[in-house]
C-alpha positions as CSV (number, residue, x, y, z in Angstrom):
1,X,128.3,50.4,126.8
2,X,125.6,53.2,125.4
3,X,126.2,54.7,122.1
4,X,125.3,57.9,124.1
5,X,126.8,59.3,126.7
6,X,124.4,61.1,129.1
7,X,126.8,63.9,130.2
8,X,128.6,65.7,127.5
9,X,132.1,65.8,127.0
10,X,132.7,68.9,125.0
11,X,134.9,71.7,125.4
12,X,133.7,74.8,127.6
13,X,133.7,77.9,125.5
14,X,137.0,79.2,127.4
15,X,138.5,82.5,125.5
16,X,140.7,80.7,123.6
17,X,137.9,77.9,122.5
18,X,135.8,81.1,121.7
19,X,138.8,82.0,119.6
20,X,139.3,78.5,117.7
21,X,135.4,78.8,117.3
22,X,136.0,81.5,116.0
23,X,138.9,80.5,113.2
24,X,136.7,77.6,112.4
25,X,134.0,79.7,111.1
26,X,136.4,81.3,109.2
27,X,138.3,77.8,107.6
28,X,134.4,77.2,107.0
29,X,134.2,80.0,104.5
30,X,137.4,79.6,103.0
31,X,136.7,75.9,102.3
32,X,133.7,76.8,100.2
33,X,135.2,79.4,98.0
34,X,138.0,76.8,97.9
35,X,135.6,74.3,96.7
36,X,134.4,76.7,93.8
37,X,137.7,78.1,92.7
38,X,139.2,73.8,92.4
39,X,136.1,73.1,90.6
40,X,136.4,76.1,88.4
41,X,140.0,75.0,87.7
42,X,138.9,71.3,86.9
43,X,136.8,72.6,84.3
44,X,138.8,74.1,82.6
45,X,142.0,71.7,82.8
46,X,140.2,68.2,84.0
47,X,139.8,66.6,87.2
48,X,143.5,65.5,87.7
49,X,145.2,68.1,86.1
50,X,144.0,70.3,88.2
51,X,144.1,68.6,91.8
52,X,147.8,68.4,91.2
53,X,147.7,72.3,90.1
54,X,146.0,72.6,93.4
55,X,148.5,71.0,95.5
56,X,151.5,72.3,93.8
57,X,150.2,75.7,94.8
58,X,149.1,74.9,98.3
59,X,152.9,73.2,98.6
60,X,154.5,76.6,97.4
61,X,152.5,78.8,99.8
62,X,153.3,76.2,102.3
63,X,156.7,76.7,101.7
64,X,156.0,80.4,102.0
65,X,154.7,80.2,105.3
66,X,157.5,77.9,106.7
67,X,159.9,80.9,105.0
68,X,158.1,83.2,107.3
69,X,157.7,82.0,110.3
70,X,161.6,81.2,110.2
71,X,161.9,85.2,109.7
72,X,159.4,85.9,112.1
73,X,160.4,83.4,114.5
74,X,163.7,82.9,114.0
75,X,164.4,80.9,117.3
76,X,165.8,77.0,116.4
77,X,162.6,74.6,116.0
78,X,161.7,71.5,117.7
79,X,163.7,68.0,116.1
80,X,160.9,66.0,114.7
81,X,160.3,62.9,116.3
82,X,159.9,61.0,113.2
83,X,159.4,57.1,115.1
84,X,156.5,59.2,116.9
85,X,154.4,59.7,113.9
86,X,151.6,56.7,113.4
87,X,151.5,55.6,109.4
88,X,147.9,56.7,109.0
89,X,149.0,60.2,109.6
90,X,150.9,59.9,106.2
91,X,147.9,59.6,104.2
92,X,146.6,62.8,104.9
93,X,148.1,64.0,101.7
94,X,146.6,61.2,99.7
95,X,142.9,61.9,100.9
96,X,143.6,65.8,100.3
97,X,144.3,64.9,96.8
98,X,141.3,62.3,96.5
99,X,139.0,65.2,98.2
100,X,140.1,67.7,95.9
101,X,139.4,65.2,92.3
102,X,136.1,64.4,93.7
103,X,134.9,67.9,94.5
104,X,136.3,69.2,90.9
105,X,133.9,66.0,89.8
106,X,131.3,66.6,91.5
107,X,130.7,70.6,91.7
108,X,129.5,71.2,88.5
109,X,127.2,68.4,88.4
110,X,125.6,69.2,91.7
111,X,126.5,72.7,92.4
112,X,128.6,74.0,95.6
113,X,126.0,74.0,98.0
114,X,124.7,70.8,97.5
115,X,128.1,69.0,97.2
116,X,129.5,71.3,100.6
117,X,126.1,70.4,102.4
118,X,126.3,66.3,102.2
119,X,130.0,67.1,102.5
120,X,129.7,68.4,106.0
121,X,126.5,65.8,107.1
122,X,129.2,63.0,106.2
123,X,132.4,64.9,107.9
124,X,130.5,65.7,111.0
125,X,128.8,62.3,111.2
126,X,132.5,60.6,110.7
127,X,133.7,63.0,112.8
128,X,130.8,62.1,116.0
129,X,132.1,58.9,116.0
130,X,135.8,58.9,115.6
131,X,135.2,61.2,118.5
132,X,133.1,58.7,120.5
133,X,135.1,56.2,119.5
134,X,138.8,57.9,120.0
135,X,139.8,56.4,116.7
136,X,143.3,57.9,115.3
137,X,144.1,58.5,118.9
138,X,141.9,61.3,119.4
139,X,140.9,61.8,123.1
140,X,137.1,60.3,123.6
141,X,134.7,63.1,123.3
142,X,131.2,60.7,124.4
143,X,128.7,61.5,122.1
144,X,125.4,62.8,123.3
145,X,121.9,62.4,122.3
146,X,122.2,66.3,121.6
147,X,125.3,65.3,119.4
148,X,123.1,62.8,117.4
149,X,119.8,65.3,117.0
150,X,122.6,68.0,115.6
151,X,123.7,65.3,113.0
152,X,120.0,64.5,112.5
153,X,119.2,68.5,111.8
154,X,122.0,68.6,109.5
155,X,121.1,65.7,107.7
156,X,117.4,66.8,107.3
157,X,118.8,70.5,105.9
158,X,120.8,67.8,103.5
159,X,117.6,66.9,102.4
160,X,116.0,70.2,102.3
161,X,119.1,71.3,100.5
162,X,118.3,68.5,98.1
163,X,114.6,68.8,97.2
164,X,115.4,73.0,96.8
């Protein structure tokens, strides 16, 4: 089997794909001002100190949110299928944390946009292949040879990002 695909697989910009692209772009912004602000915090308080600040926060808004939507939606919820849920999906939280400690680390030595740009070269790249691959039992998304020239521009901007 090729490593490329030669008809894509991707999603067709539909209204609501438009939308998600949409909400992406804004997740996008809010992960590099969250970036800066958990890298501010580890400065002042340390790398580990302040990922669990982080995540006690993000826990209480959570908790916030759940609180809402129960008054906003107040219809019963779905039971959890708890035997349904693979054990990789449990370490979600574990990598969150480990993300958090290593951007706190690694902001301040290498600034937000160089940290953010190798970041997203090494999340997208991942990302290419788990899709191509249908690891974590993600539906197979083929990856192109257009997929592969995108990672390759975002790697060279890496670069360019890089030499400044």
């Amino acid at each position: 089997m090729s490593l490329f695909s030669d008809v894509s697989s991707r999603v067709s910009l539909t209204p609501s794909a438009l939308m998600a692209v949409l909400v992406s772009l804004g997740a996008g912004g809010l992960v590099a001002l969250m970036v800066r602000l958990n890298a501010t915090l580890g400065v002042h308080m340390g790398v580990v100190a302040s990922s669990w600040v982080v995540h006690v926060v993000g826990t209480l808004f959570a908790a916030l949110l759940w609180a809402a939507r129960a008054v906003l939606d107040p219809r019963r919820p779905r039971p959890i299928d708890w035997s349904g849920i693979p054990w990789y999906a449990w370490t979600g939280g574990v990598l969150g944390v480990a993300i958090v400690a290593l951007a706190n680390a690694v902001v301040p030595v290498l600034g937000l946009a160089l940290t953010l740009s190798v970041v997203i070269a090494t999340s997208l790249t991942v990302s290419a292949l788990a899709d191509h691959f249908g690891w974590f039992g993600l539906p197979v998304h083929r990856m192109t040879v257009r997929t592969a020239l995108g990672i390759v521009c975002i790697v060279a901007g890496v670069v360019c990002v890089t030499l400044g």
